[in-house]
C-alpha positions, -999 to 999 in steps of 0.1 A, spaced: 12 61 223 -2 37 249 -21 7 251 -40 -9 284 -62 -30 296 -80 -33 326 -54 -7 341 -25 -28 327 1 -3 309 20 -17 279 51 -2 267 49 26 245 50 26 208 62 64 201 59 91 230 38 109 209 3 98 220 6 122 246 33 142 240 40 164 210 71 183 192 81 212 201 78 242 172 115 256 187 135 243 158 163 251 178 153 228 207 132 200 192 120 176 222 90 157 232 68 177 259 40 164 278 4 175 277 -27 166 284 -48 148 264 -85 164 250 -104 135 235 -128 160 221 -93 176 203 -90 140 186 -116 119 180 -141 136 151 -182 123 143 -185 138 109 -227 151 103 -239 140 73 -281 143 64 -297 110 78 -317 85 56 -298 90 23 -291 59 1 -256 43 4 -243 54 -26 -249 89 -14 -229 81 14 -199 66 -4 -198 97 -19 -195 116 16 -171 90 28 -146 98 1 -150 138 6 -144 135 41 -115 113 41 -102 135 6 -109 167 33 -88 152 61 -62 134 40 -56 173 28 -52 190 67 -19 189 86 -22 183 127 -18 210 145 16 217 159 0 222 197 -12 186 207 -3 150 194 1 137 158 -32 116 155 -68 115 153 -94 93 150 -126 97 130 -156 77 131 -182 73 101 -212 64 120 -233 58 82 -235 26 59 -218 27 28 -223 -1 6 -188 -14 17 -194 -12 55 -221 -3 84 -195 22 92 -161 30 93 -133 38 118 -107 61 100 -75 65 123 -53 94 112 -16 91 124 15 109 117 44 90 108 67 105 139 45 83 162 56 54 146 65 31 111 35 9 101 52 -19 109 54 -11 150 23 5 148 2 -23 136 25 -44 164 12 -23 187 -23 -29 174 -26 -63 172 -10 -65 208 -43 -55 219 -63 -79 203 -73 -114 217 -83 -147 207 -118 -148 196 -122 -180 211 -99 -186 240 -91 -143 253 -62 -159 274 -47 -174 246 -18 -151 225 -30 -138 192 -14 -158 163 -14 -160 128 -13 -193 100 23 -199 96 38 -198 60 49 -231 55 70 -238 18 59 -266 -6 81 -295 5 112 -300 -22 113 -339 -34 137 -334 -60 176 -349 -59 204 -328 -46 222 -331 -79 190 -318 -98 185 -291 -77 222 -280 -80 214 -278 -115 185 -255 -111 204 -226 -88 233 -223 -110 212 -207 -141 192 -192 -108 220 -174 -93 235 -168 -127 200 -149 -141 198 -131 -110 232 -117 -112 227 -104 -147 190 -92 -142 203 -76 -106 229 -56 -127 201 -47 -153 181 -37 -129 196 -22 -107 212 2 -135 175 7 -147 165 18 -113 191 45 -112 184 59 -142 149 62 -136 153 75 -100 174 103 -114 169 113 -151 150 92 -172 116 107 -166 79 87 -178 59 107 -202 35 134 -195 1 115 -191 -31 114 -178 -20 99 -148 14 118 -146 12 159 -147 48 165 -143 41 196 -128 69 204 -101 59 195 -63 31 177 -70 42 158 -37 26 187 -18 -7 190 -36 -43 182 -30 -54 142 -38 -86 130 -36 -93 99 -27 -115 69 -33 -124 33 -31 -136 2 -45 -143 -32 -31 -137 -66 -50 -142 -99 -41 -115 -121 -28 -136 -153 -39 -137 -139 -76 -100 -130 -71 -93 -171 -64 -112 -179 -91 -96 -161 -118 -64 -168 -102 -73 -210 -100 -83 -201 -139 -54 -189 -149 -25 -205 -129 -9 -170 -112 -12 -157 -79 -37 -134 -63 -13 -107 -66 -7 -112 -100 -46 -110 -102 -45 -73 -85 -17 -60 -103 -34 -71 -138 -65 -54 -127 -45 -21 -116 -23 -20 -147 -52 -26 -171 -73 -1 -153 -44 27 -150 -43 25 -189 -81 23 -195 -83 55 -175 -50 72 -197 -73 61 -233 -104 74 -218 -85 110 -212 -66 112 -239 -71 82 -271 -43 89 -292 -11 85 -276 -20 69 -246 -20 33 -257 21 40 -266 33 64 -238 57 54 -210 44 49 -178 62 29 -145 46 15 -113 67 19 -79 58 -18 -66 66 -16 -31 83 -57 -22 87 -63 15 123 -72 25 117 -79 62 129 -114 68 111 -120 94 74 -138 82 50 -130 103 35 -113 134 58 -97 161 40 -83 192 57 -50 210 63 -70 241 87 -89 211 95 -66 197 111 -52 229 130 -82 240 169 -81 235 183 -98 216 156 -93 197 151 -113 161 127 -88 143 141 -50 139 118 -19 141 108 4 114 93 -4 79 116 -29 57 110 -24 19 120 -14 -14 101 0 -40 108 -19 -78 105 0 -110 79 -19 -131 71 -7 -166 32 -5 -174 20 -27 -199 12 -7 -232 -22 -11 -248 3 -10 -280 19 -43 -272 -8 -57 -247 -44 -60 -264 -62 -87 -243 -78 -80 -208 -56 -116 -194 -27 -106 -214 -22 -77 -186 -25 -107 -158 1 -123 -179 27 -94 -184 19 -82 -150 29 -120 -135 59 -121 -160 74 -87 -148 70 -87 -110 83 -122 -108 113 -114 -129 122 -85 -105 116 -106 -74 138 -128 -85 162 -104 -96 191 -93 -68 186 -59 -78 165 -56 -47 191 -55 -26 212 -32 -38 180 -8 -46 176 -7 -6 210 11 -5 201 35 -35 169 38 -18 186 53 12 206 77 -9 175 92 -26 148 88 -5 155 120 7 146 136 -26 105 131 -26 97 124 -62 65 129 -80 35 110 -69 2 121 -88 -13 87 -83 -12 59 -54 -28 26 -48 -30 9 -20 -46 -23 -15 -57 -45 15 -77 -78 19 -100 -80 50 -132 -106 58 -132 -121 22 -133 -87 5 -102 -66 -11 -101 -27 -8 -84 -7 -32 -79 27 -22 -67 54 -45 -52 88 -40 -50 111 -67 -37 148 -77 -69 165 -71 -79 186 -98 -57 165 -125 -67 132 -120 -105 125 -122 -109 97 -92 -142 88 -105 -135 78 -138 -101 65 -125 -125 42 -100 -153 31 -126 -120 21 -152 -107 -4 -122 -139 -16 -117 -144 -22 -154 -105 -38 -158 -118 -68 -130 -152 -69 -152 -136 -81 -181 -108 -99 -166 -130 -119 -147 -151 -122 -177 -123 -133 -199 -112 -160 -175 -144 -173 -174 
């Protein structure tokens, strides 16, 4: 794929913007072609004048619809779809649909930004707010004595850990629940999908409230929510049964934006390709965890423990071994803050899960957290 400007080529992210693979499994290579706009870039009909909960409820059809097709083998991996009505998120929306052979995330979103400019000076570079640590006043002798029990509690959690994370890549399996069919390839299924908006302000404040981070925040909200869902379908074991999160952590050292031009440069400091690992986190039970803040709690407790924890590392390696057997995914969440606002989108095993109910049970989790905190 290429990017330009005013006749200015850029280097290319992936080939396959306007090439595409050939079906000969015997011969797979890139082959060129010409690009039909018309073949790629969709304007969905939907009855004009409606209200904009009507068309929330198109929006998450269509994207459940396309979400469910596979690109055609005879012209490049991507698409673009334009939602030309207001939902109550958004006067519209721009949905691009690209296959993963064009590129990781990381480089694609590079390769994005590379076209972008400074709102207020175009000639000046994009950049980011650098991340900048709290500045350490403490004694060299008193912070000797706080990484010994460091490295010492990350050694034993990391073995912990890391043992747990075999097991439960391999044979220890959750329990069948509302959120978990078990049924065999449930990879390739159907999901539908949906979304919710939530206030980053109200985010701050709980988080200010309750002395955690804003990602402690989300992950309370998401855990309470998964298991508000699992008691609304099914009230009697629910509140007891097993249930693990895959958190995805980002290991990429490097902090920060990298433009392709970057990117490209030799020797180059940042390395292509998507750097993470995903951490086995045990739901909260409803069992053990009765109050709406206790979940924001737990769900700060657990994730820092395992951040901490040197399991990481050596879950990047196992990671490697098994990511080449596709485990069962009935339910992912994905979220991503934007202009003050956070969107959660969900995708779910489409005739299991009820997205719906799943939606208004996260909406109802940040109701009372926030309501709790204040």
């Amino acid at each position: 794929m290429e990017f330009g400007e005013e006749g200015q080529l850029l280097e290319p992210v992936s080939p396959g913007g306007q090439f595409f693979n050939s079906v000969d499994e015997k011969n797979k290579q890139w082959k060129r072609v010409q690009v039909k706009l018309e073949d790629h870039v969709h304007v969905p009909i939907f009855p004009s004048g409606m209200s904009l909960e009507s068309y929330d409820t198109y929006f998450d059809e269509y994207i459940t619809k396309i979400a469910s097709e596979t690109f055609p083998q005879s012209r490049p991996l991507w698409e673009l779809h334009l939602f030309k009505y207001p939902t109550s998120h958004a006067a519209g929306q721009i949905i691009f649909k690209i296959h993963h052979a064009l590129g990781d995330g990381y480089s694609l979103m590079g390769a994005l930004l590379s076209c972008l400019q400074n709102a207020h000076n175009p000639s000046v570079p994009l950049t980011f707010p650098s991340l900048k640590g709290a500045k350490n006043e403490t004694s060299s002798r008193s912070r000797v004595f706080e990484f010994v029990p460091k490295i010492f509690s990350a050694v034993i959690n990391g073995a912990w850990d890391f043992s747990w994370s075999i097991l439960k890549g391999t044979w220890v399996e959750d329990d069948q629940t509302p959120i978990r069919s078990g049924v065999v390839g449930v990879e390739f299924q159907p999901v539908s999908m949906s979304t919710l908006m939530l206030s980053i302000e109200e985010i701050k404040l709980i988080k200010n409230k309750l002395g955690v981070t804003i990602n402690d925040v989300i992950a309370g909200t998401i855990f309470l929510g998964t298991r508000m869902y699992m008691q609304l379908m099914n009230t009697e074991k629910s509140s007891s049964q097993n249930c693990t999160a895959l958190v995805l952590l980002n290991t990429r050292l490097v902090a920060g934006y990298k433009s392709v031009q970057e990117m490209l440069m030799e020797p180059s400091n940042s390395s292509w390709g998507n750097q993470f690992v995903f951490l086995h986190v045990p739901v909260p039970k409803s069992s053990e965890v009765s109050k709406p803040l206790d979940f924001v709690w737990e769900a700060q407790k657990i994730v820092k423990r395992h951040r901490s924890s040197s399991a990481w590392y050596l879950t990047i390696r196992l990671w490697d071994i098994l990511k080449k057997f596709r485990g069962p995914e009935c339910l992912t969440i994905t979220a991503m803050s934007y202009m003050g606002k956070l969107r959660i989108a969900m995708g779910a095993e489409k005739g299991f899960i009820d997205s719906n109910k799943l939606q208004a049970c996260m909406e109802d989790a940040f109701r009372v957290i926030s309501e709790a905190a204040n």
